[in-house]
MARMAR-824193 format. One record per atom (N, C-alpha, C, O, CB): x, y, z. Coordinates in steps of 0.2 Angstrom, whole numbers, plus 5000, padded with zeros to 4 digits. Glycine has a CB too. Example, Ala and Ser with C-alpha at 12.3 -4.5 7.8 and 13.67 -1.06 7.14 Angstrom:
BEGIN
506649725039 506249785039 506649845039 507149835042 505749785045 506449895035 506849955036 506450005039 506750065040 507049975029 
REM end
This chain:
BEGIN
498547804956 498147744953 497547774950 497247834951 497947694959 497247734945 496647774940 496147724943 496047664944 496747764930 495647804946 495047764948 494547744942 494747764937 494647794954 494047714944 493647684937 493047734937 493047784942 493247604937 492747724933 492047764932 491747764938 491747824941 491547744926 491447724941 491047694945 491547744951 491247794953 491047604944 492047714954 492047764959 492247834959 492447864964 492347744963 492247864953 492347934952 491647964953 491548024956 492747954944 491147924951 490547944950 490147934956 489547954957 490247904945 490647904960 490347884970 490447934972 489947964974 490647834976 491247954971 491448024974 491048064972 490648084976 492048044973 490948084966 490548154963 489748164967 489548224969 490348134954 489448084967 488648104971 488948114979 488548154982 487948034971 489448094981 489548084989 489648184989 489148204992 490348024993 489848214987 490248284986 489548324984 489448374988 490948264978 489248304978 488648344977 488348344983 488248384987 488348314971 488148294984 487748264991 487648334996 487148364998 488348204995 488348334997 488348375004 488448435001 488348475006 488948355010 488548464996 488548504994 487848554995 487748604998 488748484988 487248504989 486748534990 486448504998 485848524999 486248524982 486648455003 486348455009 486448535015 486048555019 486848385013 487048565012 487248625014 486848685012 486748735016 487848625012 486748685006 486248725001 485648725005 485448785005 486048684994 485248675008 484648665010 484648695017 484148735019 484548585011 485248685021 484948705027 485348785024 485248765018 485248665036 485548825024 485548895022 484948925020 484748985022 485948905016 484548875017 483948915013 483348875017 482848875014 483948895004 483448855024 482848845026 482348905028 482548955031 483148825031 481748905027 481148955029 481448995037 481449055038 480148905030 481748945043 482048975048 482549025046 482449075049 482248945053 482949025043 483649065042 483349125040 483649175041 484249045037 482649105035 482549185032 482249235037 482249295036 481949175025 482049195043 482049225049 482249285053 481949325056 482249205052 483149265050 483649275054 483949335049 483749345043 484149195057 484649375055 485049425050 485349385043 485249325042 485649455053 485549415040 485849385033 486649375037 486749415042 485649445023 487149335034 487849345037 488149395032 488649415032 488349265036 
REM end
């Protein structure tokens, strides 16, 4: 089924979202703490 703009574009920020939410805690000032992985 063809989704519309509107929910391709939900998906895309829900996706981005967590994407750079993920980005954030990696690059917290505490991690720079810590060993590198």
């Amino acid at each position: 089924m063809h989704k519309s703009s509107f929910e391709q574009n939900s998906a895309n920020t829900v996706t981005n979202g967590a994407e750079v939410e993920v980005d954030l805690t990696l690059l917290r000032p505490a991690d720079l703490n810590r060993p590198g992985a």
